[in-house]
C-alpha positions as CSV (number, residue, x, y, z in Angstrom):
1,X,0.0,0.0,0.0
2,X,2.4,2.3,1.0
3,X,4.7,1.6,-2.1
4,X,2.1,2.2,-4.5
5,X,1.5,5.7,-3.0
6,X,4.8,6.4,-2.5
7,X,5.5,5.4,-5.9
8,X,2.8,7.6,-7.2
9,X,3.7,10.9,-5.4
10,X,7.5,10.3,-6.1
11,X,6.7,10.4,-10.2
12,X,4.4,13.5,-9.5
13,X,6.7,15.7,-6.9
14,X,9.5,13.6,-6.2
15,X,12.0,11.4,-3.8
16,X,11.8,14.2,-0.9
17,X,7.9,14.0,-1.0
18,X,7.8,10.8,-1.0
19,X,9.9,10.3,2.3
20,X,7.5,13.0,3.9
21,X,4.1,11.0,2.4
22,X,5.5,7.8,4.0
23,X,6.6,9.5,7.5
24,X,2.5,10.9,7.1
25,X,1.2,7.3,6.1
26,X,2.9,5.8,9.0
27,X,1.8,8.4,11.5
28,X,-2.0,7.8,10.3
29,X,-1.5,4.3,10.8
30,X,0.0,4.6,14.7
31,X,-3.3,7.0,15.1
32,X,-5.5,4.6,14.0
């Protein structure tokens, strides 16, 4: 799950975003 996002906003913003959508992902997940 988190590759194919990851994968997604790397192509469309890039490598940093893609650290910073996984950190967010991960965070969610601990929330829920």
């Amino acid at each position: 799950m988190t590759d194919t996002i990851s994968g997604f906003e790397s192509k469309k913003n890039g490598e940093k975003f893609d650290t910073k959508l996984t950190y967010d992902v991960q965070k969610s997940v601990l929330r829920l």
